[in-house]
C-alpha positions as CSV (number, residue, x, y, z in Angstrom):
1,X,0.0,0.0,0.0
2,X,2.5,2.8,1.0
3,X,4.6,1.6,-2.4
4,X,1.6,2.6,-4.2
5,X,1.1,5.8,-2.9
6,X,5.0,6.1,-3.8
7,X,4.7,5.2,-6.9
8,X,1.6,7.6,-7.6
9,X,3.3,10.9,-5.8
10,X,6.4,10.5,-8.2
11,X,4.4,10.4,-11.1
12,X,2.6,13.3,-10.4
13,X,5.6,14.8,-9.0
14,X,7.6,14.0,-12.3
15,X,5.0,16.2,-14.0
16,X,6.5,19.4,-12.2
17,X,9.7,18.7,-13.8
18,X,9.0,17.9,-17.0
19,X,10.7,20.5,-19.5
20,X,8.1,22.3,-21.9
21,X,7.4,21.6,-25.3
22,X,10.1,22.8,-27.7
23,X,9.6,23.7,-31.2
24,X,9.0,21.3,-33.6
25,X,12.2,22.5,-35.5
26,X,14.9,24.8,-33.2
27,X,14.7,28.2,-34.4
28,X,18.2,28.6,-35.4
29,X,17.9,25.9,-38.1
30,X,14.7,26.9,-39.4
31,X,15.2,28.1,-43.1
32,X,12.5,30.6,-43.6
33,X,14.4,31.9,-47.3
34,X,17.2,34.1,-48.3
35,X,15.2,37.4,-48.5
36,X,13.7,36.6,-44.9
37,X,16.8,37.1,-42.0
38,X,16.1,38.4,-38.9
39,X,18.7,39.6,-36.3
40,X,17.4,36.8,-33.1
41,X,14.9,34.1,-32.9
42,X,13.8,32.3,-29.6
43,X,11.9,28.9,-29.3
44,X,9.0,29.6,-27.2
45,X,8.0,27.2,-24.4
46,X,4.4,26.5,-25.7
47,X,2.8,24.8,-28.6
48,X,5.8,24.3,-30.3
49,X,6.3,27.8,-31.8
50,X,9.1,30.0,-32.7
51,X,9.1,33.8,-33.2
52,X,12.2,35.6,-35.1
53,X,12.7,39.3,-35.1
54,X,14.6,42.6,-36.0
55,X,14.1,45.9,-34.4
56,X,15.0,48.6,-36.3
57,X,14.7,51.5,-33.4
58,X,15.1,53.8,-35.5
59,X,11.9,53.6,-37.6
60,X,10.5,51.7,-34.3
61,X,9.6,49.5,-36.4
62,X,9.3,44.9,-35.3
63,X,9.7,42.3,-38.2
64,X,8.8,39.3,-37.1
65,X,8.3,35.5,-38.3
66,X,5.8,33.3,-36.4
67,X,6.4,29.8,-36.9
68,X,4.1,27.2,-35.5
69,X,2.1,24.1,-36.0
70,X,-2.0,24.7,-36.1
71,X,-3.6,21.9,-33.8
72,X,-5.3,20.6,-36.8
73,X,-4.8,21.0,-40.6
74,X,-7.8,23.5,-41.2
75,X,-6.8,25.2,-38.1
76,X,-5.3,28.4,-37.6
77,X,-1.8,30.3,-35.8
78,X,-1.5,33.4,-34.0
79,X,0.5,36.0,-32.5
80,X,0.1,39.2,-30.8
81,X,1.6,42.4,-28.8
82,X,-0.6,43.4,-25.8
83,X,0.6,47.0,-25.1
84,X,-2.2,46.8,-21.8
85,X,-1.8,43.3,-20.5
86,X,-0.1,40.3,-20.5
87,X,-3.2,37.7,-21.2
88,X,-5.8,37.8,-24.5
89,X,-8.0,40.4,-23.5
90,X,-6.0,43.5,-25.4
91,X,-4.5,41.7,-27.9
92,X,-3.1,43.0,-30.7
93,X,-3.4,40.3,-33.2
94,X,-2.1,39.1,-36.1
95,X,-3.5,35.6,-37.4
96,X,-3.2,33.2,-40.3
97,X,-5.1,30.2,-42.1
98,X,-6.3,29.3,-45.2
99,X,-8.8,31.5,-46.9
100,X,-11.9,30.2,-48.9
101,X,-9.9,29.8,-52.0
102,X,-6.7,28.2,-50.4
103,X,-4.4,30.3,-49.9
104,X,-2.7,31.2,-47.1
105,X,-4.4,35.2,-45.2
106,X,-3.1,37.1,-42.3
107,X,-5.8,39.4,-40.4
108,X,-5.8,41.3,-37.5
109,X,-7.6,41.2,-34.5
110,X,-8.0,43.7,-31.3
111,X,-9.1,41.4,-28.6
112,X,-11.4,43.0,-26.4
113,X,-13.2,40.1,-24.4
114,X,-13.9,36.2,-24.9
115,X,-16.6,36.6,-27.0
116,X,-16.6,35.7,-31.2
117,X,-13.4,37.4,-33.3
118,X,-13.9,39.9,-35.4
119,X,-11.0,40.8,-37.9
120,X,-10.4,44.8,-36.7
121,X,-7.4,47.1,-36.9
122,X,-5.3,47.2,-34.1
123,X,-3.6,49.8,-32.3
124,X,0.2,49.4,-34.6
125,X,0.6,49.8,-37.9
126,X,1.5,47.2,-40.0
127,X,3.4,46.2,-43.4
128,X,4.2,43.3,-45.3
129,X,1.9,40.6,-43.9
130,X,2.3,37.7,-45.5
131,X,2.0,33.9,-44.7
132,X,3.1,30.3,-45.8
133,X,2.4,26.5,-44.8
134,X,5.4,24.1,-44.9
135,X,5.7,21.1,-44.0
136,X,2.5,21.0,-41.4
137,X,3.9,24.7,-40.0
138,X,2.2,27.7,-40.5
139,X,4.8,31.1,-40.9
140,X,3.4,34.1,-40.2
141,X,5.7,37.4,-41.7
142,X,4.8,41.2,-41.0
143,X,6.3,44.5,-39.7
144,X,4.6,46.0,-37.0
145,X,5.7,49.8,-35.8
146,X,5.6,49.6,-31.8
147,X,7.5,53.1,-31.8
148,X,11.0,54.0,-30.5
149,X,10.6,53.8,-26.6
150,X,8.6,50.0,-26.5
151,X,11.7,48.0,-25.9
152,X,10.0,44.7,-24.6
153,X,6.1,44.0,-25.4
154,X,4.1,41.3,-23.6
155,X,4.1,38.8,-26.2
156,X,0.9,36.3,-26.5
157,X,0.6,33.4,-29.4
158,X,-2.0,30.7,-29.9
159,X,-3.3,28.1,-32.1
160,X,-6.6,26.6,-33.2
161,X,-7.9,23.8,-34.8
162,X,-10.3,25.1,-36.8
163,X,-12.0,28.2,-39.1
164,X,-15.5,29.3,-39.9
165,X,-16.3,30.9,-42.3
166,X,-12.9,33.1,-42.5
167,X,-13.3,33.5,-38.8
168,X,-10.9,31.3,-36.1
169,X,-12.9,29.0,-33.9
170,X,-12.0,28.8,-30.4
171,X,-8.7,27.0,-29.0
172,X,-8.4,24.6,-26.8
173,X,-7.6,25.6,-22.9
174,X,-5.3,23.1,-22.1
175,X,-2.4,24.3,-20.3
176,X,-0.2,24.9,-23.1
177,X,-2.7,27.1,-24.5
178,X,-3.3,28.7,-21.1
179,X,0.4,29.4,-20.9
180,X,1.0,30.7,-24.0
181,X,2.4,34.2,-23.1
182,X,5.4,35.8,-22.0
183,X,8.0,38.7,-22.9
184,X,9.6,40.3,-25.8
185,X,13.0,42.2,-25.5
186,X,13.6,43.6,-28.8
187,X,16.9,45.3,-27.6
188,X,18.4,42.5,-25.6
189,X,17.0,39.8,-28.3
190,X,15.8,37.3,-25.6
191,X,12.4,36.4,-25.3
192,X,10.8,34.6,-21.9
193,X,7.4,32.8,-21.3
194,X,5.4,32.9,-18.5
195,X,3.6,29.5,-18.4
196,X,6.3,27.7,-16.3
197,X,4.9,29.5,-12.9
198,X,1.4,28.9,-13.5
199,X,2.5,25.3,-14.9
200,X,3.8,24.9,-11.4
201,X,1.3,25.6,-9.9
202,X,-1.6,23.9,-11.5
203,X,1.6,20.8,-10.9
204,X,1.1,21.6,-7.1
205,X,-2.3,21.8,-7.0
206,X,-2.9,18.4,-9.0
207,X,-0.9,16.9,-6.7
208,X,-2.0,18.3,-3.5
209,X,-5.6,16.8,-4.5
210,X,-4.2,13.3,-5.7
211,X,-2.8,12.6,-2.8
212,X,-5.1,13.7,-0.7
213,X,-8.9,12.6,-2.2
214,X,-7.3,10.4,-4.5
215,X,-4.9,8.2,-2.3
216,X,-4.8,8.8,1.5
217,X,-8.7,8.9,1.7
218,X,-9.8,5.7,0.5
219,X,-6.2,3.9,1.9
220,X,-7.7,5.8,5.3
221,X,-11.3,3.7,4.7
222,X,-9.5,0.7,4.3
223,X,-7.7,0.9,7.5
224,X,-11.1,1.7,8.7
225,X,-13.2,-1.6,7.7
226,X,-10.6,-4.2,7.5
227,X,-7.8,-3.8,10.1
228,X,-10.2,-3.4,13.1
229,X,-11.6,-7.2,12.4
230,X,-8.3,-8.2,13.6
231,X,-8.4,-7.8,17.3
232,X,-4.7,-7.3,17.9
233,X,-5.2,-4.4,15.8
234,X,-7.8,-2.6,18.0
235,X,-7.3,0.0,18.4
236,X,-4.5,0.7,16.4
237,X,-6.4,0.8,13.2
238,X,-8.7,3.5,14.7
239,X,-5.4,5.7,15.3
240,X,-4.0,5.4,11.6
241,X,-7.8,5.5,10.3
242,X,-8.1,9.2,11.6
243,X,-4.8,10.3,11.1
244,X,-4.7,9.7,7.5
245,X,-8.2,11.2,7.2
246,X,-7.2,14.4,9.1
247,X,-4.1,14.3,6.8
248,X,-5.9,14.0,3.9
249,X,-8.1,16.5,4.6
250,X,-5.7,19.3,5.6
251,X,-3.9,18.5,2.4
252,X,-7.0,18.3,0.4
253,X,-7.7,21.6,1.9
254,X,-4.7,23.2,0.5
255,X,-4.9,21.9,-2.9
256,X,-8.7,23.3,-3.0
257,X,-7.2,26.7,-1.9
258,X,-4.6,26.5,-4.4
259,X,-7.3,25.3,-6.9
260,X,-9.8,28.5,-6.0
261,X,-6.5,31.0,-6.8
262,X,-5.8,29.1,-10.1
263,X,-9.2,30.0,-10.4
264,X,-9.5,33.6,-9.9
265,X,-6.8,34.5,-12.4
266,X,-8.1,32.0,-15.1
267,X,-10.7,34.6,-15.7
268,X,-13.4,33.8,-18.6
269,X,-11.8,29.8,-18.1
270,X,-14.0,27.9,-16.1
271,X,-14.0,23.9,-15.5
272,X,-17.2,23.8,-14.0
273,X,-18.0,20.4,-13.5
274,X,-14.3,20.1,-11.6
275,X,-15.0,23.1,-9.4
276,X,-18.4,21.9,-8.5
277,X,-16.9,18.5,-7.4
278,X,-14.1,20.0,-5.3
279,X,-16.5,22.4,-3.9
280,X,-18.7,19.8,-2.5
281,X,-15.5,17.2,-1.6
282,X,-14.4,20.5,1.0
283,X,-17.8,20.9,2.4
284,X,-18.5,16.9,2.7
285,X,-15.2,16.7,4.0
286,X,-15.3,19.3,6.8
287,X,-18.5,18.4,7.8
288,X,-16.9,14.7,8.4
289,X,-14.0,16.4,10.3
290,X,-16.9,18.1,12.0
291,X,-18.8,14.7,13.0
292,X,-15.6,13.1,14.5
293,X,-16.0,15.4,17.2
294,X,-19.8,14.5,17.9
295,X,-19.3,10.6,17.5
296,X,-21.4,8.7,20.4
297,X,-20.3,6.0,22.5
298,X,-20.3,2.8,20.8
299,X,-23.4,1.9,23.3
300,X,-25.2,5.2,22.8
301,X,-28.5,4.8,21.1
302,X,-27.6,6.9,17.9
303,X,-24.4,5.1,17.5
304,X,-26.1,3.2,14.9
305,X,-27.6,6.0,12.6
306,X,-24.1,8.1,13.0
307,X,-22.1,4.7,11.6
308,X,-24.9,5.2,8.5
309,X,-24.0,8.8,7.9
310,X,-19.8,8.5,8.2
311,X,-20.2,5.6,6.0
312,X,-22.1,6.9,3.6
313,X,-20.1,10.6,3.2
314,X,-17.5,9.0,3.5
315,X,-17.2,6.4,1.0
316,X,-19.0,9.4,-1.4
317,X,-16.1,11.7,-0.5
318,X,-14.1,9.1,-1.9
319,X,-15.9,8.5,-4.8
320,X,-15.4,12.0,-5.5
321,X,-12.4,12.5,-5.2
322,X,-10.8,9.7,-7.8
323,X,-13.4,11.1,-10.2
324,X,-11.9,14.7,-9.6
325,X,-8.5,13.5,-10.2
326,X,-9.3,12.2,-13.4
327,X,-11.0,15.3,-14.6
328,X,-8.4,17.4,-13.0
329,X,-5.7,15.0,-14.7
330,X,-7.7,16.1,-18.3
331,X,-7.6,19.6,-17.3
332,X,-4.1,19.6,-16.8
333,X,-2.9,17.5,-20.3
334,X,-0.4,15.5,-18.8
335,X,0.4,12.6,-20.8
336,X,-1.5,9.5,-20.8
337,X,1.3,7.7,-18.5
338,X,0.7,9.5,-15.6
339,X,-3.4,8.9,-15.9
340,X,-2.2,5.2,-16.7
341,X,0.0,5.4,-13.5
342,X,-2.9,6.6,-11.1
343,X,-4.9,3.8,-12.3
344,X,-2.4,1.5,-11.2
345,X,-2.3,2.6,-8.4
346,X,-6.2,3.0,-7.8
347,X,-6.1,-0.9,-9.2
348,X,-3.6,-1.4,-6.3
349,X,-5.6,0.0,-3.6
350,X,-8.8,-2.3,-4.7
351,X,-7.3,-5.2,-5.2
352,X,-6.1,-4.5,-1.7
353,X,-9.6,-3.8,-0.4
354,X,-10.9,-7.1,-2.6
355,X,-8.2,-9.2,-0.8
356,X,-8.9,-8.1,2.5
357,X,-12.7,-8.5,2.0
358,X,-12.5,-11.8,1.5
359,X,-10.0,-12.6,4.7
360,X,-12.7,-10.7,6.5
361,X,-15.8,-12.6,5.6
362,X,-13.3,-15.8,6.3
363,X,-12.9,-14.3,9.6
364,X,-16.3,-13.4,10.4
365,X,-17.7,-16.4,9.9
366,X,-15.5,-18.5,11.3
367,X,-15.9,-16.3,14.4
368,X,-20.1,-17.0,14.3
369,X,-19.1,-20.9,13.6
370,X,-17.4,-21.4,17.1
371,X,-19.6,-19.1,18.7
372,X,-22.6,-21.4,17.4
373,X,-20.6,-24.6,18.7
374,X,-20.2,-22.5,22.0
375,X,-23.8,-22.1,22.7
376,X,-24.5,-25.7,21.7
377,X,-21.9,-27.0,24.2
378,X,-23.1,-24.6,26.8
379,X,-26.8,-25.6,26.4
């Protein structure tokens, strides 16, 4: 049991460290054609995309190449300067995908909320847009005057999977897409992205909550109904029954509060259905907290109806819990390997419980069996 809840928390764990998704091709040996050089490039740490650029300060003007991969053929690429922000909303935006007749258009966009595009000017002039797909890549060329004095621009860039009507759909919100923003310093010729903090996080939270409603919970429950049928065991298994309840919990707690901040600065992205779960796993799990405190005697005369009511929250909060870890596992878009790894373990944990039913049911019945040839030797 505990190397199962090893094995799950450096899975998990593993997650925090893993580096993010380069470009397809390194920047530097992308061939983007004589007449197209450009003084730096960077690979950016989302969706595997690249930018290169020039500054002339003189003019104040920014040529830039975007190079990335849409998430689907008929999708669409994007890039943008957000002289107000550093997220969508206020978005200068320049984006590319194949027109009605095939070829290859670049519009712009001034993102003002989350509701449908419509292709606008924005607040730079620009020259020379043009675009190409190679290879599965979309490249995205322009010049776009920033002015003398903006030396670094918040920098966001997306993709898309599809286009309606000469209009991009919306893209996914996966974390790569989530995290797709960062810095641009057009004198220094570095670039930085911003996701790996928030990556980290949304890392910490996810594992926060799978270890606590996802592991310690139910390997608390089965201390609980199989451990006390041993007698040596009493009342040992009451001790480590609570203990990794109140341990779950307090974790639990902290991943939920880590999980409501993530929240408040993912403003117009909303998981509702995981919210709603976790919201209702904190409240069921306090009130148990709660109860532990109020628990009658085991003689008292409501013993009985406050057994019903632990058991049943209890086992739901557990339910829960390894459904909210699969949803929040989605959310995230790990790989499939570390959902694959939390089922093992979850496989682990019930074979456990299946085992240990049946050595129970053995036990209890062989207990009834002597009592009955007890009573018949007695009488």
């Amino acid at each position: 049991m505990a190397g199962a809840f090893v094995l799950l928390f450096a899975a998990i764990a593993a997650v925090c460290f893993l580096p993010p998704p380069a470009a397809a091709q390194g920047c530097k040996s992308q061939n983007l054609g004589s007449n197209r050089v450009f003084a730096s490039c960077s690979d950016l740490p989302q969706l595997s995309a690249s930018i290169h650029w020039t500054y002339d300060r003189a003019a104040g003007n920014l040529s830039i190449a975007f190079v990335a991969p849409p998430a689907a053929e008929g999708g669409w690429v994007a890039w943008a300067i957000n002289p107000t922000g550093t997220g969508m909303v206020g978005s200068q935006t320049l984006a590319t995908f194949r027109g009605a007749d095939g070829r290859m258009v670049v519009k712009t966009y001034d993102i003002k909320g989350y509701g449908p595009l419509e292709e606008s000017k924005i607040a730079f002039e620009t020259a020379d847009l043009a675009a190409e797909y190679v290879g599965g890549t979309m490249r995205m060329f322009g010049t776009v005057k920033v002015g003398k004095e903006m030396t670094v621009v918040n920098q966001v860039w997306q993709v898309g999977e599809s286009v309606t009507a000469g209009v991009p759909d919306k893209h996914a919100f996966n974390q790569d897409n989530m995290n797709s923003k960062g810095t641009l310093d057009l004198i220094l010729g570095v670039s930085s992205g911003s996701g790996d903090s928030g990556t980290r996080k949304r890392n910490i939270h996810g594992i926060l909550n799978a270890v606590s409603w996802g592991i310690l919970l139910p390997t608390g429950a089965i201390f609980a109904r199989y451990l006390k049928t041993f007698q040596s065991a009493d009342p040992a298994w009451f001790y480590l029954h609570v203990s990794c309840q109140l341990i779950g919990y307090i974790v639990g707690v902290a991943g939920w509060g880590t999980g409501l901040n993530l929240g408040s600065k993912s403003k117009g992205v909303q998981h509702t259905t995981h919210r709603n779960i976790g919201i209702t796993l904190f409240a069921l799990g306090t009130l148990q907290v709660f109860a532990l405190f109020l628990r009658p005697n085991k003689d008292h005369k409501y013993r009985f109806y406050w057994n019903i009511y632990h058991y049943l929250v209890g086992y739901t909060v557990i339910i829960l819990g390894i459904i909210n870890v699969f949803k929040g596992l989605k959310i995230l878009g790990t790989d499939q390997k570390w959902t694959t790894a939390y089922i093992i373990v979850i496989c682990i944990l019930g074979g456990i419980a299946l085992l240990l039913e049946a050595i129970t049911w053995m036990i209890v019945l062989r207990r009834k069996s002597r009592n009955t040839k007890s009573n018949s030797n007695a009488i």
